[in-house]
C-alpha positions as YAML, in Angstrom:
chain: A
units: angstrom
residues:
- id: 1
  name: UNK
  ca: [-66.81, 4.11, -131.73]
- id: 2
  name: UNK
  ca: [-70.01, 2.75, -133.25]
- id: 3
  name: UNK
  ca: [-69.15, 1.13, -136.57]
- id: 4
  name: UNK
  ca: [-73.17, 0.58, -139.17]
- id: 5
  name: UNK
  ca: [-72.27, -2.79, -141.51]
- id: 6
  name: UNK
  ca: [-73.52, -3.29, -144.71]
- id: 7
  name: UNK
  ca: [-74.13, -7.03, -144.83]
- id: 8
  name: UNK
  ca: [-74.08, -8.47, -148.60]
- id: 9
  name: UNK
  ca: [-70.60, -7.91, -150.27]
- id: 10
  name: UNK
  ca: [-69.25, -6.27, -146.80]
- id: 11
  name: UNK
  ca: [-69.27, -8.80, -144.01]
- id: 12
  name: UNK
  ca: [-70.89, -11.73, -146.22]
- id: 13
  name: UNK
  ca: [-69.07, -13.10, -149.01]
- id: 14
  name: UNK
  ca: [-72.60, -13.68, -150.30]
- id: 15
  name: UNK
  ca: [-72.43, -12.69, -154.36]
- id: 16
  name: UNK
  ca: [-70.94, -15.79, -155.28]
- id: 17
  name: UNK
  ca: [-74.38, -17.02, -154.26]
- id: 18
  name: UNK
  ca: [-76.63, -14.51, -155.46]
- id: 19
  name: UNK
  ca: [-74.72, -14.83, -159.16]
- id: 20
  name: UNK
  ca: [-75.50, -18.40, -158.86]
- id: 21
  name: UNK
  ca: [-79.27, -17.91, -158.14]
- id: 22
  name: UNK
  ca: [-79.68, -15.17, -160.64]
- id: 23
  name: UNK
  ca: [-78.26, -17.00, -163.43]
- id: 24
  name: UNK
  ca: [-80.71, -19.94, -162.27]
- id: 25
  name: UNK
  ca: [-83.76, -17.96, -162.81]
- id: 26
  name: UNK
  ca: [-82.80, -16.23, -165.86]
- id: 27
  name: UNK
  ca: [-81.82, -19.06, -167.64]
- id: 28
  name: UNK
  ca: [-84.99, -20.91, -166.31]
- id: 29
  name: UNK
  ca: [-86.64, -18.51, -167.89]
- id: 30
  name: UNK
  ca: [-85.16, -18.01, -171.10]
- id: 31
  name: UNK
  ca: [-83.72, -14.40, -170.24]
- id: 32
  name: UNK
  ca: [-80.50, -13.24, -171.64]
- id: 33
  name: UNK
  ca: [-77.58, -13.51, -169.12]
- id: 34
  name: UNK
  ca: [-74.94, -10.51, -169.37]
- id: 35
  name: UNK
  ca: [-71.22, -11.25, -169.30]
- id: 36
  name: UNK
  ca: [-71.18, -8.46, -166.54]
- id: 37
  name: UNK
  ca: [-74.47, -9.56, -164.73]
- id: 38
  name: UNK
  ca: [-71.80, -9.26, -161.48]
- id: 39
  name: UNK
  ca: [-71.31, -5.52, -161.63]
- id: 40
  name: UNK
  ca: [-74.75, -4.43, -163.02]
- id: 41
  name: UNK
  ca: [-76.13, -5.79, -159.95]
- id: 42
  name: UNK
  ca: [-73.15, -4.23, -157.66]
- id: 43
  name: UNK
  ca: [-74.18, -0.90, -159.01]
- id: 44
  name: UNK
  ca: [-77.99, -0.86, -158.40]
- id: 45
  name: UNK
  ca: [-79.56, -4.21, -157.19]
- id: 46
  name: UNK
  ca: [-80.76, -7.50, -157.93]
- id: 47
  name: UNK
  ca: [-84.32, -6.39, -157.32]
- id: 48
  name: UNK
  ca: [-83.76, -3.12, -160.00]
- id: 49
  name: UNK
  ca: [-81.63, -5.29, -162.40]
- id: 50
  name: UNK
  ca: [-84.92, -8.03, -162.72]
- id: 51
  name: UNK
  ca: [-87.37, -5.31, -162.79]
- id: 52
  name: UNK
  ca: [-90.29, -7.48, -161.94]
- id: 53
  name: UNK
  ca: [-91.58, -8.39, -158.70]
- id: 54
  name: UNK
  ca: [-92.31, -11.95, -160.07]
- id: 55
  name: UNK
  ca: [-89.13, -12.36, -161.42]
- id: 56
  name: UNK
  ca: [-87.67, -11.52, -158.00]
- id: 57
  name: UNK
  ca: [-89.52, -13.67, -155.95]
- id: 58
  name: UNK
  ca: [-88.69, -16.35, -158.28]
- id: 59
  name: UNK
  ca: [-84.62, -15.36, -157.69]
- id: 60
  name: UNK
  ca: [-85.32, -14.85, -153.93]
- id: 61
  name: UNK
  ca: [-86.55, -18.45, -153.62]
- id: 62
  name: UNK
  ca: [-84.05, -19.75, -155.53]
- id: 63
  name: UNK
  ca: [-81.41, -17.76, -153.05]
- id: 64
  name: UNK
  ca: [-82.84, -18.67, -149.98]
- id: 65
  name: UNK
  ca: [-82.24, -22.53, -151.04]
- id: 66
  name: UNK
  ca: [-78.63, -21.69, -150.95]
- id: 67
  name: UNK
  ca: [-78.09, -19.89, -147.38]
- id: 68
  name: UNK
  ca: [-75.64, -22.10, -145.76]
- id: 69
  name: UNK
  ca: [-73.45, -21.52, -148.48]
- id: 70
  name: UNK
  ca: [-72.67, -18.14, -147.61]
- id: 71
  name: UNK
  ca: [-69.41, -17.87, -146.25]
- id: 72
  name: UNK
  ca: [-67.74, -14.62, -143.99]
- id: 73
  name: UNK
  ca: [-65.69, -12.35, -145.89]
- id: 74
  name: UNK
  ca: [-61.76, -13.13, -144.84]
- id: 75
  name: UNK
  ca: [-61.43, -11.18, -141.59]
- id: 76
  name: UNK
  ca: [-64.50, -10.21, -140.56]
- id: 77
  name: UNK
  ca: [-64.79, -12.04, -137.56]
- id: 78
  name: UNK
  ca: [-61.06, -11.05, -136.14]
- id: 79
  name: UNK
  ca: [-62.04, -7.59, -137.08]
- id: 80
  name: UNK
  ca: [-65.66, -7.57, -135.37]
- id: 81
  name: UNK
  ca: [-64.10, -9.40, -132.22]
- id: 82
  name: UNK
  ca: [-61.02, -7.25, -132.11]
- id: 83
  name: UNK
  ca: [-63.44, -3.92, -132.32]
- id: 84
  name: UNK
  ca: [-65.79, -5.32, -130.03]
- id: 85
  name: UNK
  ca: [-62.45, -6.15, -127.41]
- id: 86
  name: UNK
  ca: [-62.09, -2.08, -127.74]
- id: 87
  name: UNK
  ca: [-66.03, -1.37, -126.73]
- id: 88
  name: UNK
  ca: [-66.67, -0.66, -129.87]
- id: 89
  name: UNK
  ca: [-70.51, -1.53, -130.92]
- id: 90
  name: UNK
  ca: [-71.48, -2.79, -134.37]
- id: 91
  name: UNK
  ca: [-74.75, -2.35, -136.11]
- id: 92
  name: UNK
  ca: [-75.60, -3.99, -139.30]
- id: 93
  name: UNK
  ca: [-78.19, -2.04, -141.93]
- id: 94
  name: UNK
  ca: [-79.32, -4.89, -145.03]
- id: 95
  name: UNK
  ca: [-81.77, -4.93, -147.71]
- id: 96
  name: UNK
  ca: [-81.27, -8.69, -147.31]
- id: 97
  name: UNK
  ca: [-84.52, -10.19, -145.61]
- id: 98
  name: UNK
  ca: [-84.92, -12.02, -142.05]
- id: 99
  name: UNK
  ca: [-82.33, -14.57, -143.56]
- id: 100
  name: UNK
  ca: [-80.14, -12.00, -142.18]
- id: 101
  name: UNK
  ca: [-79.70, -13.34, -138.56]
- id: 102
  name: UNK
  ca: [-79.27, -17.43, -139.58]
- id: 103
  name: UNK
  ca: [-76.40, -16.49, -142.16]
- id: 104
  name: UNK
  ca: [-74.52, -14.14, -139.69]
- id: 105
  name: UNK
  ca: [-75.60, -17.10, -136.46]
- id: 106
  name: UNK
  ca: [-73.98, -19.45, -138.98]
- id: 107
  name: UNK
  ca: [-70.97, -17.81, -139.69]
- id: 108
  name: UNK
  ca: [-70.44, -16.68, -135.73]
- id: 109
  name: UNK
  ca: [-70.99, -13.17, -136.18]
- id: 110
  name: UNK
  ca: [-74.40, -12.25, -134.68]
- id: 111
  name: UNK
  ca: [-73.10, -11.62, -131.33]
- id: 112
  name: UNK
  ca: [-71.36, -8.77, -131.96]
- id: 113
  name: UNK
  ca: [-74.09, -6.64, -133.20]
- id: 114
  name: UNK
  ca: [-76.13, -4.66, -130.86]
- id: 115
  name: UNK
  ca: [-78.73, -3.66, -133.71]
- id: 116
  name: UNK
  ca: [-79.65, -5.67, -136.90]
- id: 117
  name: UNK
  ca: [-81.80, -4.17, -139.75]
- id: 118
  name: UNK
  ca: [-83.08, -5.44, -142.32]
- id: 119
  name: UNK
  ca: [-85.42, -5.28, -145.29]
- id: 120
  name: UNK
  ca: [-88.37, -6.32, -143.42]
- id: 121
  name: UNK
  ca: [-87.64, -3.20, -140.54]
- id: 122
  name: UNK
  ca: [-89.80, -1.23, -142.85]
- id: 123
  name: UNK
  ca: [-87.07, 1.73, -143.53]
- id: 124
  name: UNK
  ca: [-86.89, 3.19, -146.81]
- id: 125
  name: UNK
  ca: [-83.50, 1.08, -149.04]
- id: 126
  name: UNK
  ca: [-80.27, 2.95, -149.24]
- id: 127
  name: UNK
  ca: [-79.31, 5.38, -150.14]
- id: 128
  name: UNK
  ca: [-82.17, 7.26, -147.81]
- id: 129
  name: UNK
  ca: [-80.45, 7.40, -144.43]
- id: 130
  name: UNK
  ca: [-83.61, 6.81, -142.46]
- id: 131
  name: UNK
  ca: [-82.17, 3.35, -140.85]
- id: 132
  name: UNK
  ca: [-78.49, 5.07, -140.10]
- id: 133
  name: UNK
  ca: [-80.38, 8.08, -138.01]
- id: 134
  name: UNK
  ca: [-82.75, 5.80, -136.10]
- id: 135
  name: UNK
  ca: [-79.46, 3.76, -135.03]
- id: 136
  name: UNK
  ca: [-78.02, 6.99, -133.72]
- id: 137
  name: UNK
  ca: [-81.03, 7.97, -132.13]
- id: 138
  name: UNK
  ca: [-81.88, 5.52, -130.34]
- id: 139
  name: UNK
  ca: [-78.26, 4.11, -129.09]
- id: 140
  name: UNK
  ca: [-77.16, 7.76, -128.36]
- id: 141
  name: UNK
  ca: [-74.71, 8.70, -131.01]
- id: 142
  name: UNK
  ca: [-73.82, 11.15, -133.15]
- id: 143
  name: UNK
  ca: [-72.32, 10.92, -136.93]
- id: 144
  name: UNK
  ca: [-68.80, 11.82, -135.63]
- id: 145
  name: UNK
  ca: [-68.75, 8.49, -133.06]
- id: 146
  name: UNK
  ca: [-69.29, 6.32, -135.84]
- id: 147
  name: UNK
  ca: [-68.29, 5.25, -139.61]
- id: 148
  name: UNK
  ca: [-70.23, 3.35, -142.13]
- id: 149
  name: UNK
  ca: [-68.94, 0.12, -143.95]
- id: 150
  name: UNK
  ca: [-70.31, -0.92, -147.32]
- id: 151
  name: UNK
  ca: [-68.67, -2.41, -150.53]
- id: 152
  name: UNK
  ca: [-71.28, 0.11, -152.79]
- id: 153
  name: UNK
  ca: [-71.45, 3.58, -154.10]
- id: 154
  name: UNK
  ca: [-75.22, 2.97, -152.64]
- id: 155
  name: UNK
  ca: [-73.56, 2.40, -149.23]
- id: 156
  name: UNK
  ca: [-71.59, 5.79, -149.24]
- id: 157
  name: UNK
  ca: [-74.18, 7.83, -150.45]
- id: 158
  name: UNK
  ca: [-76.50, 6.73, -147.09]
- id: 159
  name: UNK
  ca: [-73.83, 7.34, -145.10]
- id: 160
  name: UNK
  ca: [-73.03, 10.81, -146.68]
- id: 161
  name: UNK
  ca: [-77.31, 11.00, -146.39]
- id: 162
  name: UNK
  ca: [-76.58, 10.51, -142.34]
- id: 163
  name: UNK
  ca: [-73.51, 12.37, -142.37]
- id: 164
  name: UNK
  ca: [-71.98, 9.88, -140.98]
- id: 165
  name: UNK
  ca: [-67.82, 9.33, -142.34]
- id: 166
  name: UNK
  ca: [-67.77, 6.04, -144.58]
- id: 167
  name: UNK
  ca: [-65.39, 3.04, -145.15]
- id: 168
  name: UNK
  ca: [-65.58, 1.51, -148.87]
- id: 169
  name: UNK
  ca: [-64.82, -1.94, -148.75]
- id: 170
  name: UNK
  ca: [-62.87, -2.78, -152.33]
- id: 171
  name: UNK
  ca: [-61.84, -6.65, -151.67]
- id: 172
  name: UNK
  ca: [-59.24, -7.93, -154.63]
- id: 173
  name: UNK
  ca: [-61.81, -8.64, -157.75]
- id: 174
  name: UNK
  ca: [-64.14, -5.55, -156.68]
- id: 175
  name: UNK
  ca: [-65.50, -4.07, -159.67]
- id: 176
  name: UNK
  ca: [-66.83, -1.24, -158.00]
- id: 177
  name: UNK
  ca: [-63.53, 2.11, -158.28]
- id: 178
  name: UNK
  ca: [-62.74, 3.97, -155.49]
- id: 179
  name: UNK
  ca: [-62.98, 7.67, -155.24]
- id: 180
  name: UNK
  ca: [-67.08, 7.46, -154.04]
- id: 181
  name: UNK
  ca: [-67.49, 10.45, -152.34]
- id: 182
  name: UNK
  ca: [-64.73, 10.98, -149.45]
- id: 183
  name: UNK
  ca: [-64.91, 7.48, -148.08]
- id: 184
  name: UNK
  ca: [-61.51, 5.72, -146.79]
- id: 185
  name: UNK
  ca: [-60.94, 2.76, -149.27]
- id: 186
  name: UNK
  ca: [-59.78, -0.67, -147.80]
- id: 187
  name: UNK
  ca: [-59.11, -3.72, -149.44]
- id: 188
  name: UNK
  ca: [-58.76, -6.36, -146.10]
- id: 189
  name: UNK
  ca: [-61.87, -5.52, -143.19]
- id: 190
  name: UNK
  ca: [-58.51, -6.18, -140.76]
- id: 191
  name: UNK
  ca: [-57.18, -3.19, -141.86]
- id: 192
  name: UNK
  ca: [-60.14, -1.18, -140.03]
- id: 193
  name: UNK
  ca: [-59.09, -2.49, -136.92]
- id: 194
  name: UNK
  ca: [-55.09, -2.38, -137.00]
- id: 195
  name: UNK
  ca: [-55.17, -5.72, -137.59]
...
């Protein structure tokens, strides 16, 4: 089985750090903060919620200070070894920049992808399933060898886009509801493995 990875929110427990940074710059600049700043950005992005692309290279900056904070999500690494231990491949598809590879080196994960994307791959962002079809192209696999993992409606619509069957990530706090599309719901990544 071939299994695509959202990164942010899936694999990374990385929104602790991206609240942090956002707050930063909007406070820095005098913006109004919203009491549910977490699940505005959850249900577009942090790039749509600022609006401008000053704004967001200002919060980019300020997020890229704070890297080797971000931490695994519980389980992903016993579930990523124990697929791997099957022959199962992993791929990861991110709107997250080149910081990509240091945050998943740092947390021991890199090795177990065979692909990673990310925003600088020059594919068009989620939902368009341009990234999930050139993965299946060019490893040799078709939407019924694989599933797609994400923690966002954004990440089931691409892989409904690809046609490929999703996984909807819902760790204990999620704001995001289940019942996106006809995606399997799972609130511990060991559970994807029989772990």
């Amino acid at each position: 089985m071939n299994y695509l990875w959202d990164l942010d929110g899936t694999l990374l427990d990385s929104y602790p750090v991206i609240l942090k940074s956002l707050k930063t710059v909007l406070k820095a600049q005098n913006l109004p903060i919203s009491e549910t700043l977490g699940e505005e950005i959850l249900r577009s992005s942090v790039r749509a919620y600022l609006g401008t692309d000053e704004l967001f290279s200002l919060y980019y900056a300020e997020n890229e200070r704070h890297q080797r904070d971000v931490r695994a999500m519980p389980g992903a690494l016993e579930t990523l070894r124990a697929l791997s231990e099957r022959g199962d491949r992993h791929f990861v598809y991110t709107h997250r920049g080149e910081s990509a590879f240091a945050v998943l080196e740092q947390n021991g994960l890199l090795r177990y992808f065979t692909e990673v994307l990310t925003a600088e791959s020059g594919f068009p962002r989620k939902p368009d399933p341009a990234a999930l079809l050139y993965l299946m192209e060019k490893h040799g696999f078709s939407p019924d060898e694989a599933f797609y993992v994400g923690d966002r409606a954004l990440d089931i619509e691409a892989a409904r886009n690809a046609g490929i069957p999703a996984i909807l990530y819902l760790p204990e706090g999620s704001p995001v509801r289940a019942g996106i599309g006809e995606a399997r719901v799972v609130r511990d990544l060991r559970e994807i493995a029989g772990l």
